[in-house]
Structures are given as C-alpha cells and as structure tokens.
N, C-alpha and C positions, 0 to 999 in steps of 0.2 A: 335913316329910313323913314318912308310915310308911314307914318301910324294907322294902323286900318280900321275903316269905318266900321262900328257894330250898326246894327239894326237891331230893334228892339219891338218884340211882340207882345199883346196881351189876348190872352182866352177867358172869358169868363163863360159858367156854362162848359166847364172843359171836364164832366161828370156826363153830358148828357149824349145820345146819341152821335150828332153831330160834330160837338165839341170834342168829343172823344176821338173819333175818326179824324179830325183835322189837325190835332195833335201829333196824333201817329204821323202823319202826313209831311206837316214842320218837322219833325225829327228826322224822316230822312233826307232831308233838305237842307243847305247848309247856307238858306238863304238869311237865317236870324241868328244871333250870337246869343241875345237874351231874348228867354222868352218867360212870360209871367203867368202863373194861373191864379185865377180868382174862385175859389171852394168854399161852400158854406161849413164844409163837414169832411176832415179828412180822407180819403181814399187811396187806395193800393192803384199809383197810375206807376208805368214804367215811362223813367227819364233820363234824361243824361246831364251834365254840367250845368247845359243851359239853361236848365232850369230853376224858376220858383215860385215857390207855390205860397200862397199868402190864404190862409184861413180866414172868414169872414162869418159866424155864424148867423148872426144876423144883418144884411146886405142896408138896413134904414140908416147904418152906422157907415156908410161907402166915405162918407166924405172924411173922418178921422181916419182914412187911410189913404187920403188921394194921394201924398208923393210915392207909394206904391203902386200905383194904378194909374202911370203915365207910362205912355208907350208910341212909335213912329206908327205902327198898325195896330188897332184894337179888334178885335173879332167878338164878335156875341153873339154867344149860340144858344141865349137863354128861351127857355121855353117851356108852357103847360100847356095843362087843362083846367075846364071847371072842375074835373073829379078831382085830382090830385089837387089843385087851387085848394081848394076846398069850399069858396066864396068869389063875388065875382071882383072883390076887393083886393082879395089873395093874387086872382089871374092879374089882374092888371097891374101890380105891383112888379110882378115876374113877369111881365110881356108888352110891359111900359112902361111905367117907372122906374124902374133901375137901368135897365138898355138907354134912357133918355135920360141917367144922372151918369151913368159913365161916358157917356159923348160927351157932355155937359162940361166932367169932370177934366178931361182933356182937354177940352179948347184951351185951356192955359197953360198947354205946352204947347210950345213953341216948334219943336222937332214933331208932332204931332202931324200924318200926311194922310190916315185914311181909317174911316170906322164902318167896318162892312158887320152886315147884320142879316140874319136869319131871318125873315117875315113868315107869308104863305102865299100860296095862289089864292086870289081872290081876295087879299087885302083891299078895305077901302071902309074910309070911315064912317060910310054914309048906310054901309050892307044889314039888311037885315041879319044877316046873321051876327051873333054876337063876337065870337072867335075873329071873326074877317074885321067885326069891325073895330075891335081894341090893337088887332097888328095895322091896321088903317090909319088907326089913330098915333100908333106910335110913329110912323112913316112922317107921316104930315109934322109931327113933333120934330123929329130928325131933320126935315126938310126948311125945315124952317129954323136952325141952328145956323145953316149956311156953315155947314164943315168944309172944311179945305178939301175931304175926299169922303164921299159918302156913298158905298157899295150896296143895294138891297139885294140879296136874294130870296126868290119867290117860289121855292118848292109846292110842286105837288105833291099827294102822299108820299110820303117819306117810309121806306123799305130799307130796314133794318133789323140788327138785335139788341132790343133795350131790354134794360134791365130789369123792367115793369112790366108786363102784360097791357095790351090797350086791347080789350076785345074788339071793341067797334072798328080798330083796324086791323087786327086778326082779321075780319069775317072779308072787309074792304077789299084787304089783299088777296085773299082767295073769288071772290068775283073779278078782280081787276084780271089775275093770272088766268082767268078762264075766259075772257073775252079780247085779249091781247094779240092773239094768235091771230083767231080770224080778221082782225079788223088791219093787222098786218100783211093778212093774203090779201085782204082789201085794196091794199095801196094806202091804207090811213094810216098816217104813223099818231101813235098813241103816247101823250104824255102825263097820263093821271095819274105814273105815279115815279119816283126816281131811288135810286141809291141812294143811301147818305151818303156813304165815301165819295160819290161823284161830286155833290154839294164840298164836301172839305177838298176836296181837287179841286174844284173851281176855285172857292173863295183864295187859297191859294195863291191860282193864278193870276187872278186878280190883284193882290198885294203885289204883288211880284212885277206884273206889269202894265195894270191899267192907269194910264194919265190922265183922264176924265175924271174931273170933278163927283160928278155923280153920274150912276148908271143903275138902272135895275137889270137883274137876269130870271127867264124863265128858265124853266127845268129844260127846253132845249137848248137855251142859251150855256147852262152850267154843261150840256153831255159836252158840246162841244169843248166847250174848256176846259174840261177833266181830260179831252184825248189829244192835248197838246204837250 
C-alpha cells in the first residue's frame, strides 16, 4: 500500500487574534497531518494529535530551533502595536524581523511550497505613516527572498475578540458599524473593516489551493474566499 502523503503546517502568532481563529480553522480540516505552533509563552489552546507546540520565549533565539520550524506552509500571524511594542525597535522586531527570519529560515527546506503572511491595508514602505510603513517594509523584504510561494494578506480593520482591549479600535469599530448600513443602502459596498475568521478561512484556502507563486489579497479578495 502507498504510504500517504502528510502535509506539514506551521503558525506562529497562533496566540493572537488571527492565529487563533486559523487554528480552529486547520483543525477542522483534515487538509494537515502535522501542524506546529510557534508560542513565546505557554497557553491553554485546544488541540488534537496533530499538534505541536514548541515554546520560544524569546523569538532572537529562532534560529537554535530551526529544524523545528520547517514546514510545507508557514502561516504568520505575528502582530502589534507601538503601545504593546512598547518601542519602535520592539514593533519592528514582531512585524519584521522575525516574519522575514522565519521565511528566511525555510528556504532550506526543500518540501517548503508557501509562506502566507498577515500585512494591512495600506502597507507600503514609502507611507508616512509608521505602522503602514514597517508591514511595507517587511513585504518588500519577503519579496525580495523569491519564495517558491509567497501569499500577503491585507486586512482592513480587523473585528474580533482579542484578548487585550485596543480602544482606538473599540471607538473605530463602533463608527465603522454606524456608517456601514447606509453606505450599503447606497449601493457602496464597504470594506474598512473584516472578520478575523474570514482572514483564517482565506489564508486557508489559499494553502489549500493557490498555485501562484505570489498573490496579495484584499479584504474582498479574503470574503470571497472564506465563502468557498
């Protein structure tokens, strides 16, 4: 009898809003045999066989862990802020630096086919703003690897339940939700802001079936994909 092929996942980021939801996601999916997570600090996640979880407390140490940290799809759903950062040394450590040593880290595998990554709308390394311009900057980093499969997605506000409070989009979301409506009676379809779960159903899909080298997705790019 043929031996059957596993497919091998990793999440790193599988703590944070996104990562979490896309987890759930693979699990009911019996599209990975092994799937790996990457946690600075243990947590209560629910898993099943395929999983494992590899501690990392401090992420400057990635590389004393790479033959843990190879996989056929890598997903990164790493992500701040300046507040949480706490520095803008910090943010850019966690929103480029690490995302561009675990791509990094994979190219020397060989079974290695796709590194899809969390950005934002409005990535671009050139933006005045600062946020836009360090996922900008990581983009261009990724791009310039020349991965065998390299997925961006580009959410707009992200609507969820994290574990943190972000008031700034507390308040975000309660104006988005009060002007949604009519700009819908409008005939405007409105994308300022998206589910997370949709983002980890896409990314998903994506693993699953995208043959393109590279692609980025917008937030309507991902609804569509989460309703396939």
């Amino acid at each position: 009898m043929e031996a059957k092929h596993t497919k091998s996942a990793l999440i790193i980021g599988a703590s944070g809003l996104v990562g979490k939801l896309l987890l759930e996601t693979i699990l009911l999916n019996d599209h990975y045999t092994n799937i790996t997570l990457v946690l600075r600090r243990p947590i209560d996640l629910k898993h099943d066989s395929r999983v494992k979880i590899i501690t990392i407390s401090d992420f400057e140490t990635l590389d004393q862990y790479e033959d843990d940290l190879l996989a056929e799809d890598v997903f990164c759903c790493l992500g701040s802020t300046m507040k949480k950062a706490g520095s803008k040394s910090a943010f850019e450590k966690s929103d480029l630096i690490y995302p561009l040593k675990m791509a990094t880290l994979n190219q020397k595998n060989s079974n290695f086919k796709n590194y899809l990554i969390v950005t934002a709308l409005g990535a671009d390394a050139k933006s005045p703003v600062y946020y836009n311009q360090v996922k900008g900057r990581c983009e261009q980093a990724l791009l310039a690897l020349d991965l065998p499969g390299l997925k961006v997605f580009r959410p707009s506000l992200l609507i969820g339940n994290r574990t943190e409070k972000r008031w700034g989009e507390v308040l975000f979301k309660v104006l988005i939700q009060a002007v949604s409506k009519p700009l819908k009676g409008m005939g405007i379809s409105s994308f300022w802001s998206i589910d997370a779960v949709i983002v980890a159903r896409a990314m998903l899909q994506v693993a699953m079936n995208e043959k393109e080298r590279t692609v980025f997705y917008d937030s309507k790019a991902m609804i569509q994909l989460s309703q396939k």
